[in-house]
C-alpha positions in Angstrom: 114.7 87.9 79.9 114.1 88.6 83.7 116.7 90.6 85.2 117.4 89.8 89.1 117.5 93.5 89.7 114.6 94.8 88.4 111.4 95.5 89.9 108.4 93.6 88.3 105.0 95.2 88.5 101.6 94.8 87.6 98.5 96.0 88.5 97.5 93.9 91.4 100.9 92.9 92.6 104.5 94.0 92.5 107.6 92.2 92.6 111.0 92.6 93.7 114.2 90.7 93.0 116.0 89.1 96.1 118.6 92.0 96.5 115.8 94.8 96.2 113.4 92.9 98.6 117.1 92.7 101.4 117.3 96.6 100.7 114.1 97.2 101.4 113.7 95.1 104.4 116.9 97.2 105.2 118.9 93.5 105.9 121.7 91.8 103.7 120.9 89.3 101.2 122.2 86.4 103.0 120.3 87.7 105.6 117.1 87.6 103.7 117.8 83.7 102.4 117.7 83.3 106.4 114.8 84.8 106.8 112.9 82.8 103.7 114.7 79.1 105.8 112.8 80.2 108.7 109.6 80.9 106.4 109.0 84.0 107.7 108.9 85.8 104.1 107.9 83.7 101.1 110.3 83.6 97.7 108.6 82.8 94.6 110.4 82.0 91.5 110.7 83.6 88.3 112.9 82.1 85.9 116.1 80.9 88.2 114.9 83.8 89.9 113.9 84.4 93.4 111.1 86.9 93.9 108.9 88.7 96.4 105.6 90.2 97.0 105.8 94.0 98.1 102.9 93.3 100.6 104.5 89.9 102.1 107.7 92.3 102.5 105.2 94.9 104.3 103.7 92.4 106.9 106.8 91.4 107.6 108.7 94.9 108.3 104.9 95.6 110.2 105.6 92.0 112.7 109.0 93.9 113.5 109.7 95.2 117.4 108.5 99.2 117.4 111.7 100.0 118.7 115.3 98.8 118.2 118.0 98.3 120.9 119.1 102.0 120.1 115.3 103.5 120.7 115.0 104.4 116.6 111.6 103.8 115.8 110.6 101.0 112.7 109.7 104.5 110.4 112.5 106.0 111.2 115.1 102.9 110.0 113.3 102.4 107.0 113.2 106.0 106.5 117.3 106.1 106.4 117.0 102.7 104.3 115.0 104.3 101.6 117.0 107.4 101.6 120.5 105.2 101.4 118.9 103.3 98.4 117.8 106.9 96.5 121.2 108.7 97.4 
């Protein structure tokens, strides 16, 4: 049974679920589907299962502006996303 929270890996590619690929994106899920409409990021099924390729997630953070509206740099959010996820 595939669980839609769980991180699937293997040794050429990993997966994650559709809320794990929003948090580590650092957007909401719904913003995510968004993002999949406009074909930016690709979903790939599972099961009834959306998921996403780690290094499809990656390009996409690396396309990103530099810098946000507040000056933070693209390391730095994904920094405080990564540490909200942990903690």
């Amino acid at each position: 049974m595939i669980l839609p929270a769980l991180i699937y890996s293997s040794p050429d590619k990993v997966l994650f679920s559709h809320t794990e690929a929003a948090r580590y994106i650092g957007v909401h899920p719904n913003t995510l589907t968004k993002i999949v409409k406009d074909k930016q990021i690709k979903a790939y099924r599972r099961g009834p299962y959306k998921v996403y390729k780690i290094k499809e997630l990656d390009s996409y953070i690396n396309a990103l502006p530099e810098y946000d509206e507040m000056g933070k740099g693209r390391l730095e959010r994904r920094a405080d996303e990564c540490k909200k996820m942990v903690g």
